[in-house]
N, C-alpha and C positions, 0 to 999 in steps of 0.2 A: 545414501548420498547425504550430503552434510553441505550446506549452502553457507556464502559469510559475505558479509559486506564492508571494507574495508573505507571509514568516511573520508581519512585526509585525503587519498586518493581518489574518491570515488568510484568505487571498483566491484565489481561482485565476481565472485569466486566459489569454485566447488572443490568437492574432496571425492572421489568416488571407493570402492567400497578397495580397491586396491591401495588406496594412500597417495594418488595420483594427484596433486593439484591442478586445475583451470583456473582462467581468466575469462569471464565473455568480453569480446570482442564485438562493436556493435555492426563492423560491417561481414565478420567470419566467423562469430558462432563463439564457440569454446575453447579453448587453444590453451593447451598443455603450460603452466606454468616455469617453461625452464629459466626462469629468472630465480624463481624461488623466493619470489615476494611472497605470499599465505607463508610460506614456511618459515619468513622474517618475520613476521605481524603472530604467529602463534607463539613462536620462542622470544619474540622480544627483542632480535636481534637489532643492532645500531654497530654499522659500521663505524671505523676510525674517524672518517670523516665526518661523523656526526658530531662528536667529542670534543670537548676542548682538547688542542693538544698536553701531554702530560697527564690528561685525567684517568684514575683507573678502574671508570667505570665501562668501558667498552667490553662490548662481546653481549652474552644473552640478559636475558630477565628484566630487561627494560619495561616498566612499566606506562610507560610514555608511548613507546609503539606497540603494545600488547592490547592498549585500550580502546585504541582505534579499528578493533579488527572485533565484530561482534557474527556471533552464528543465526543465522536468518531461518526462516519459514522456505519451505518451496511456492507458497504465494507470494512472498514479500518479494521474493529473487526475480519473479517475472514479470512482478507488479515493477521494481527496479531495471531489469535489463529492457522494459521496453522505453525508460526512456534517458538511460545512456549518453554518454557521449565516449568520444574517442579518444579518450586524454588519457587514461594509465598505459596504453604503448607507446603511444609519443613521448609522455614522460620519460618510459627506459629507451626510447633513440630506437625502436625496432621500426619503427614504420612512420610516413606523413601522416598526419589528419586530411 
């Protein structure tokens, strides 16, 4: 298992031995990444919308959103998810705080 904590967001995340990514969640636990934010913060991805329009740096290897995403400890992560808040769902519109 592979732990990471994501700062702009404030976010912690796992990887489990299958390639699965999570989010913890501080009122639901774990919950499956199908956003695919870990998988933007390891490749570097920045959408269009990130970009000036015309610039042709979109797509991976950003190193702007790659730096923000570091691999943690399994202490740090629980030292981290206990005290959480509820702001990287709300951010992507899936749920109220």
């Amino acid at each position: 298992m592979r732990y990471y904590y994501i700062d702009d967001i404030e976010a912690v995340a796992k990887r489990d031995r299958n390639n699965v990514h999570y989010l913890y969640d501080a009122r639901e636990g774990w919950v499956e990444d199908k956003w695919s934010i870990v998988m933007d913060y390891i490749v570097g991805w920045e959408t269009p919308d990130d970009e000036l329009p015309g610039s042709p740096f979109k797509g991976f290897g950003h190193m702007d959103v790659m730096q923000h995403l570091r691999e943690i400890s399994e202490y740090e992560m629980k030292k981290r998810i206990s005290s959480l808040s509820y702001r990287y769902i709300v951010r992507y519109g899936e749920k109220n705080a």
